[in-house]
N, C-alpha and C positions, 0 to 999 in steps of 0.2 A: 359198715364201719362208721363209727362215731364222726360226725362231723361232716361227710362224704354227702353230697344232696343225688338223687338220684338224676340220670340226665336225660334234659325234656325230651317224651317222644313225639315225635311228628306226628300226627294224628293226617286221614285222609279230608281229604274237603268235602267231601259227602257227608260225613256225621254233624260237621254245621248245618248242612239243609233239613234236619230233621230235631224239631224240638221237642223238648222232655214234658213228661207227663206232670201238668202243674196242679191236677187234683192230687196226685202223688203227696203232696205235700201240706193237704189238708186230712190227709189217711195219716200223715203221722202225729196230728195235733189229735186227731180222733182215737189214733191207738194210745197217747200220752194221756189223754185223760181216762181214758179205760182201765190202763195201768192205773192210776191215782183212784181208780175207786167209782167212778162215773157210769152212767147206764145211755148207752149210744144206739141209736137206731138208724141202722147204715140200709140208705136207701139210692146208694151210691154204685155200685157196683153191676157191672152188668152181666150177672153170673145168675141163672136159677137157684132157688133155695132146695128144689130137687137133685136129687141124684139120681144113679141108675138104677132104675128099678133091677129087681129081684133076677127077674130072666136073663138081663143082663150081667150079673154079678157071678149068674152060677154056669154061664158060656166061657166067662172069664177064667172059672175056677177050673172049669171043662179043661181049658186050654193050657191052662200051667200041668195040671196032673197029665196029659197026653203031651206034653214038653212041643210044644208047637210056637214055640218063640226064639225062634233063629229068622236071620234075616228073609224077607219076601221080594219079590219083584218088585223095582224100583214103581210101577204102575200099580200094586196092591195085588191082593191074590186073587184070585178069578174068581171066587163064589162072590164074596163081597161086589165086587163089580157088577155081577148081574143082579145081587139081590139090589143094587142101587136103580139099574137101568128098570128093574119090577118096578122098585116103587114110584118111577116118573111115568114109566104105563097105570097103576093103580089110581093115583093120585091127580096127574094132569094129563093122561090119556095120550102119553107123549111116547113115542118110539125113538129111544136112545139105545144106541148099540153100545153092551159092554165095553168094547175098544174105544171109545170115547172117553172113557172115564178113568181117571187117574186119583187113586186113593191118594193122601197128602195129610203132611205131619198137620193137623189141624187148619182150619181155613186159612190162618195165617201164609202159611208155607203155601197153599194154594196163589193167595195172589202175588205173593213172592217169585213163584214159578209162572205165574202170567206174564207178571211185568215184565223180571228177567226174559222171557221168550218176545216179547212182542216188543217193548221199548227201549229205546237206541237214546244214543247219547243226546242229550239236548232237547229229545221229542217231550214237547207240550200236551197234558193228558187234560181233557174239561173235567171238572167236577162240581158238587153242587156244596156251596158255602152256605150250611153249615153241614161236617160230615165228620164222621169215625175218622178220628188222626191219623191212622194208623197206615189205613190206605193211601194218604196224601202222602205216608212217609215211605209206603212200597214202592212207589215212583219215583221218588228222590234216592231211593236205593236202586235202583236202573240206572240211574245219572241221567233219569227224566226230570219234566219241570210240570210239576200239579200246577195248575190253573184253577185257583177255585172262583166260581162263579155267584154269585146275591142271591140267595134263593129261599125268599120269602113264604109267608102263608099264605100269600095268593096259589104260589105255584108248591104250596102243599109242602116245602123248606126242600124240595125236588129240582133236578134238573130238567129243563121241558125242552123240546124240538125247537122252541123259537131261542134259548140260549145256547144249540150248538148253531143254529144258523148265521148268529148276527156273533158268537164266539170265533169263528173257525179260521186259524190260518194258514198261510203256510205251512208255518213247523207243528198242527198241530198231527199227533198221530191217534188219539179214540178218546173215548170215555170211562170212565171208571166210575159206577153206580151201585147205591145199594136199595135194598127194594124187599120188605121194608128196612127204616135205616135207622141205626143207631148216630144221632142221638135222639131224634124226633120221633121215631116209631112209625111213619107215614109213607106211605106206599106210593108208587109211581103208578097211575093210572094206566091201564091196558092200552086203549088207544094209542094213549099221547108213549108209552114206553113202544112200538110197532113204529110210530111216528119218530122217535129218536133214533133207532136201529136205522129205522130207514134212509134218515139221512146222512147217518154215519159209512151208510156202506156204499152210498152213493157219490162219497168223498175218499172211498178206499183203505177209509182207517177201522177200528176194531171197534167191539165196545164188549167190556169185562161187567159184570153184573153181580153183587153178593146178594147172595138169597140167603143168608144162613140164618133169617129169621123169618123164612116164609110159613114155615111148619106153624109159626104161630100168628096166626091171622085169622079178624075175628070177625069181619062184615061183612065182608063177601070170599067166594073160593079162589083161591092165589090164581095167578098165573104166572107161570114160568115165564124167561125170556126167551126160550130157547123154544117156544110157538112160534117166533117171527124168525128163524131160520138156523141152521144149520152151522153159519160161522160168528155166532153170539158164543162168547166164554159166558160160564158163570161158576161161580163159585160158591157150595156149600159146606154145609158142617156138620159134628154128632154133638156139638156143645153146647145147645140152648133147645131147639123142640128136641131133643133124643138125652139132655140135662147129663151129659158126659164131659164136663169142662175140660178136668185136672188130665184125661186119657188122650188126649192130642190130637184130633183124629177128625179131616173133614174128605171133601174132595171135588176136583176140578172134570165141568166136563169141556173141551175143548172140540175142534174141529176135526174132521180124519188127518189135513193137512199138519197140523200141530204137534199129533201124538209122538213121535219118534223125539222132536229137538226137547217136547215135555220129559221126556221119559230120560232122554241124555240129561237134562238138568236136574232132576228128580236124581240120576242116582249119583251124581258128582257133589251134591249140595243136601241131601239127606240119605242117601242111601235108600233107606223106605222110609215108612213110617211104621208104630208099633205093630208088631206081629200080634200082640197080645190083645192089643186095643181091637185090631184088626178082626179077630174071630171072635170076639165079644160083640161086636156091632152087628157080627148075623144074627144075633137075636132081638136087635131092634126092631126087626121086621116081622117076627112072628106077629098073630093074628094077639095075641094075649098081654103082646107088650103095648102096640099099637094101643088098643085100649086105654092102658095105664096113660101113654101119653095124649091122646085125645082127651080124658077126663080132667088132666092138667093142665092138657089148652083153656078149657072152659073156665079151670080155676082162674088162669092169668086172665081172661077175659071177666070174671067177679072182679076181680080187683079194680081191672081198667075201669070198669063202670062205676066203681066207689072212689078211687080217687080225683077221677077228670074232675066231677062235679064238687068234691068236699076243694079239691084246690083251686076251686074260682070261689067258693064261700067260703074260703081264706081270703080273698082278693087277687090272686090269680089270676092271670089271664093264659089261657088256652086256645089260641087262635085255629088250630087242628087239632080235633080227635083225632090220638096213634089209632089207625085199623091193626098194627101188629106190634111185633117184640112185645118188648116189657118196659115203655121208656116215655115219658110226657112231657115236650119240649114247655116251657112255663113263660110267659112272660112278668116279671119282677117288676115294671111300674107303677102298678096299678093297686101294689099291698101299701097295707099301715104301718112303713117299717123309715125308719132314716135313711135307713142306705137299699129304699125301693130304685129300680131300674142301676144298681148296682151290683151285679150277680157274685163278685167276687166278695163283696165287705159282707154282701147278706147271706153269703152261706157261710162265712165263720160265724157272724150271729147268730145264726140257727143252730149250729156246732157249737157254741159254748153255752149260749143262751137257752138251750130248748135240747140242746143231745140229739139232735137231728142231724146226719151228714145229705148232702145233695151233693151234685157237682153244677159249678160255675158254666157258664160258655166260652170260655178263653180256652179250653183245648179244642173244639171243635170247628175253628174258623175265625173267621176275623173280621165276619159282618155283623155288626152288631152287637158280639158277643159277652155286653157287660151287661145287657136287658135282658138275656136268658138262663134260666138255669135248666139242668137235666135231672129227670125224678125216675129212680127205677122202681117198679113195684113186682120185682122178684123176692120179694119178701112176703113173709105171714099176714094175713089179710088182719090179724089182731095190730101186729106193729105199725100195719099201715092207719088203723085207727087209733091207737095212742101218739102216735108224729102226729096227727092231724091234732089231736087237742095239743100236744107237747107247741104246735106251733100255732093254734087260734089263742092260746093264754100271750105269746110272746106277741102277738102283732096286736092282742086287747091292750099291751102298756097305753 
């Protein structure tokens, strides 16, 4: 009705403890000049430029023509689960019991369903500053309280055993880690991650762990965390080494003790996940797909090795080689630019100036985060070499 204003809703007080995506709002100046005729080289996003390979595609096709997409057990269907538990004997020589494993509407929902099962109103979770938003915000969706902690290039932009020791209080209840992590690409050392476990469970609290970019790891062979014991969560995916983004589709392995309150909150809060997605994923694991993705590891590892070094012969500083994902934390003071060690002003200049998108450090923490920017190089190793002159012309003015 003309005139009638609509009447305010009370919003809950948990959606204040979780801030909005402020790259967000450099994707719409980047798609506003796209629209206007512009040529953009988005090196922004932390999506593979792969999709699913072939094997994939025709499991999928399999599965719509034999009508196998009706709902699944809230835990996922049983083939799946063991082809998961194969690939953690193949791969890391690990014996994970099927029943462990909890298919989930993509990794998202995974730590969703962690948090929810493990954290209580109030409990204090460590994390390592600077980290993936997102997960600071699955805590604050518990009506927990993320702690992020300074976690510089000494300590690899990771959380180390000496920061839950001299962190740890009362209220706090575990750790939330990712390994390797977006936004830095940098792996938590074997040791020192056996060393953090260690003292986490020696305090009685948990520790959650995302892997869902171990698949791609370029310098040495991953290690899981779930070598240093049995009630280590961690958290996988199919949507960056298996390049299934948009299909939803990861999964949690938890403790024996876990599985049931898992599986009650799995089917209250997603029901399942895709059934479709679900029997497309058993052919990730064929011998034929494997391949495909192992020869794209190697691709994303060409790239790493061509841009670490052309972005310090920009001026760059890169205080850690990423050993995984696709992600190169950058240090911004040390270019030819006006607004050097100012990550927010110098990636609109690279954006209008050079058609270059990056992302700033102000979504990922709040240490430091005006001296960094984030570089994805899930892109064409050709655009990765046109950004590189599009942005050595801009910092030659």
């Amino acid at each position: 009705m003309t005139g009638v204003s609509e009447p305010l809703v009370r919003l809950a007080s948990r959606v204040d403890a979780i801030e909005p995506f402020y790259v967000m709002e450099l994707m719409k100046e980047a798609q506003a000049l796209e629209r206007a005729g512009r040529d953009i080289i988005h090196m922004s996003i932390g999506e593979p430029d792969f999709t699913a390979p072939e094997p994939v595609i025709h499991a999928a096709a399999d599965a719509l023509k034999r009508g196998v997409t009706q709902y699944t057990n809230a835990l996922g269907i049983h083939a799946l689960r063991e082809a998961i538990a194969q690939h953690y004997r193949d791969t890391f020589g690990l014996t994970v019991e099927p029943e462990r494993i909890v298919v989930t509407a993509g990794a998202s929902a995974a730590l969703l369903l962690a948090c929810m099962a493990l954290v209580d109103n109030g409990d204090e979770v460590l994390m390592p500053d600077p980290c993936y938003p997102c997960n600071r915000h699955f805590v604050s969706a518990a009506d927990g309280k993320p702690v992020l902690i300074a976690s510089g290039p000494a300590e690899r932009f990771q959380l180390t055993a000496a920061h839950v020791e001299e962190s740890w209080t009362d209220r706090t209840r575990g750790v939330l880690l990712a390994s390797p992590s977006n936004p830095t690409g940098t792996s938590i050392e074997p040791d020192e991650l056996r060393r953090i476990v260690e003292k986490v469970r020696a305090r009685g609290g948990f520790t959650i762990v995302d892997e869902i970019y171990q698949g791609l790891s370029y310098d040495a062979k991953p290690v899981s965390a779930l070598s240093f014991g049995d009630d280590v969560v961690t958290v996988n995916s199919f949507s960056k080494y298996f390049n299934m983004t948009g299909w939803r589709l990861g999964w949690l392995v938890v403790p024996h003790a876990m599985v049931s309150a898992v599986e009650k909150l799995s089917q209250n809060l997603f029901i399942c996940a895709s059934a479709l997605a679900q029997h497309a994923a058993l052919a990730c694991f064929q011998p034929e797909t494997l391949a495909i993705y192992e020869a794209r590891r190697l691709e994303f590892k060409r790239r790493r090795d061509y841009i670490v070094p052309a972005l310090r012969s920009l001026g760059f500083g890169v205080p850690v080689v990423p050993d995984g994902a696709f992600y190169v934390y950058a240090d911004t003071t040390t270019v030819h630019h006006p607004a050097a060690g100012n990550s927010d002003a110098l990636t609109h200049s690279m954006l209008h100036d050079a058609g270059v998108v990056l992302v700033p450090g102000a979504d990922f923490g709040f240490h430091a985060p005006e001296r960094y920017i984030r570089l994805s190089y899930a892109t064409a190793y050709s655009k990765l070499e046109e950004a590189v002159q599009r942005l050595g012309t801009l910092f030659a003015r």
